[in-house]
C-alpha positions as CSV (number, residue, x, y, z in Angstrom):
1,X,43.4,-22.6,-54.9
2,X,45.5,-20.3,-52.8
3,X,45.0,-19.3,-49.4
4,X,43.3,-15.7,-48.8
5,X,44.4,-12.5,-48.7
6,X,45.3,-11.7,-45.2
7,X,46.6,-7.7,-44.9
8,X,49.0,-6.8,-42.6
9,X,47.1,-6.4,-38.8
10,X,44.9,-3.7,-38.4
11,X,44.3,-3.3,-42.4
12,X,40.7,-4.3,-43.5
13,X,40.6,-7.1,-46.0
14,X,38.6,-5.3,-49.7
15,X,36.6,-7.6,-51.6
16,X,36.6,-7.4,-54.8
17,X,33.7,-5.9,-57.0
18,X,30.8,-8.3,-56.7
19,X,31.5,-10.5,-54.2
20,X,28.0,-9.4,-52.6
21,X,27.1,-10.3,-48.8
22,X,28.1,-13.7,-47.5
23,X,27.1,-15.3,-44.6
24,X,26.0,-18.5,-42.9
25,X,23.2,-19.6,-40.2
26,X,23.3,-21.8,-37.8
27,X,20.0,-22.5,-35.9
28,X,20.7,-23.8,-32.4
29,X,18.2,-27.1,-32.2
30,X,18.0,-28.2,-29.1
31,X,15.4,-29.0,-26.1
32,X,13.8,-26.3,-23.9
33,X,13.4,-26.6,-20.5
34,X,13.5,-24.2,-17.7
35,X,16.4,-22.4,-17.1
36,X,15.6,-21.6,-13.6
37,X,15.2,-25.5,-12.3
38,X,17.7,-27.6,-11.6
39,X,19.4,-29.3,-14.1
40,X,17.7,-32.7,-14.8
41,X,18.3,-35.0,-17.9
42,X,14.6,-35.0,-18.7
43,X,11.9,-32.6,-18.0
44,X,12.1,-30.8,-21.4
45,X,10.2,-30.6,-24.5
46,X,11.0,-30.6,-28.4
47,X,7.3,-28.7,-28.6
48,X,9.1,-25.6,-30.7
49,X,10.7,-27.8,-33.3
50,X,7.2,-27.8,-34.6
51,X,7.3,-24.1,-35.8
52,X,10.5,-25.0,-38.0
53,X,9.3,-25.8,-41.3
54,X,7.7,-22.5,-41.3
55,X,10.4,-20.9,-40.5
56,X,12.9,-22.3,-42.9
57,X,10.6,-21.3,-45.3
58,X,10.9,-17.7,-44.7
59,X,14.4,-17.5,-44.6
60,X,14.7,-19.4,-47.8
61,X,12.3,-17.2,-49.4
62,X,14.9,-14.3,-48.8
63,X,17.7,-16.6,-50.0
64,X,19.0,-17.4,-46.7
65,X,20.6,-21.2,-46.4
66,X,20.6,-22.8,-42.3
67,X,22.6,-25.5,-41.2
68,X,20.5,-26.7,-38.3
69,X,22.3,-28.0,-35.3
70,X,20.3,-30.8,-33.5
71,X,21.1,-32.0,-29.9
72,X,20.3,-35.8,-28.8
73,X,16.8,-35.0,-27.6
74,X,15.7,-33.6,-31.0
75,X,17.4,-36.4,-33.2
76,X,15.9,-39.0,-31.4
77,X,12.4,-37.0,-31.0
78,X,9.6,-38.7,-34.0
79,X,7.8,-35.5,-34.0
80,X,11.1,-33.5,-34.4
81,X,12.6,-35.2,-36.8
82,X,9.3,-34.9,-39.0
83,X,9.7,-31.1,-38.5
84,X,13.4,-31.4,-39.7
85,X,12.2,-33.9,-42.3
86,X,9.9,-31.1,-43.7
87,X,13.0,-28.4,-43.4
88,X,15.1,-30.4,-45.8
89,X,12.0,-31.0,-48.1
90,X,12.0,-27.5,-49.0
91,X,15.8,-27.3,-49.9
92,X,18.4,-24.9,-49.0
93,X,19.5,-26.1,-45.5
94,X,21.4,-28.6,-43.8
95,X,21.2,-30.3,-40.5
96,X,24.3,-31.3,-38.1
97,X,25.0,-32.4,-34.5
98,X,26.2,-31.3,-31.6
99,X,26.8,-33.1,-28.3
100,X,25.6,-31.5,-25.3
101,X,27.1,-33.7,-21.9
102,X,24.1,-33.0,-20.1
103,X,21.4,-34.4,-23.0
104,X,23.7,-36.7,-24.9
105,X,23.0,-40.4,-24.0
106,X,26.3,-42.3,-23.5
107,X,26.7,-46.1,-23.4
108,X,29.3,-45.5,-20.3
109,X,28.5,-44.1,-16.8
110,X,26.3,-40.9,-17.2
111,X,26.7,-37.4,-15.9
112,X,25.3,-36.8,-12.7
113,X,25.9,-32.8,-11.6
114,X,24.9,-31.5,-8.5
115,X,21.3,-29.7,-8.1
116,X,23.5,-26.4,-7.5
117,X,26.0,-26.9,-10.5
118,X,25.2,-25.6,-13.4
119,X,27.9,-27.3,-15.5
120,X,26.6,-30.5,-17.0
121,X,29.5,-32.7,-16.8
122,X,32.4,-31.9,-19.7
123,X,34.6,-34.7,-19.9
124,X,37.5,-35.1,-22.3
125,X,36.5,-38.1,-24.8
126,X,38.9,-40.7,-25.1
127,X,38.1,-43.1,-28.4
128,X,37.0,-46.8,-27.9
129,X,40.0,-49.3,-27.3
130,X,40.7,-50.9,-30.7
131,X,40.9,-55.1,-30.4
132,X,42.4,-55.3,-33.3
């Protein structure tokens, strides 16, 4: 397969007939907390993941296929997962990570940010030591 099309800058790329409307949705599936208090690794609910299944259901009803991004505190959360369990039951979605600093459990020293920061502690990763 060759690459696409890609007109000159400024030039709008035309689909050809029938190509219809493509897109993709990620859902963002992570903890809540409040936004206003400090940061604090805990103190935060998975509650909402609850109303997924339902959701999901309506957008695959109108032919619309998520990719649902789960954070550490919902992968790990028994109620959660049953909610994501139910998602991929129905069909048409997918689920994938993403690592958060702030929520991601490590095995090395964890994050510790200030009450005033906001950051939650990005660090560049550096792969295990191989023994072998």
């Amino acid at each position: 397969m060759s690459l696409p099309f890609r007109p000159a800058d400024g030039r709008p790329v035309v689909w050809r007939d029938g190509f219809g409307t493509r897109f993709a949705v990620f859902v963002d599936t992570e903890e809540e907390f409040d936004w206003n208090a400090p940061f604090s690794h805990d103190g935060w609910s998975v509650a909402t993941t609850a109303a997924l299944p339902e959701a999901h259901g309506r957008m695959a009803g109108l032919g619309v296929r998520s990719c649902y991004l789960v954070d550490y505190p919902v992968a790990t959360d028994p109620a959660a997962i049953d909610a994501l369990r139910a998602v991929l039951a129905q069909g048409d979605a997918t689920i994938g990570a993403q690592l958060h600093p702030g929520s991601t459990r490590r095995s090395t020293k964890p994050c510790r940010p200030t009450a005033a920061s906001r950051e939650t502690c990005p660090r560049r990763w550096r792969p295990p030591s191989s023994t072998a």
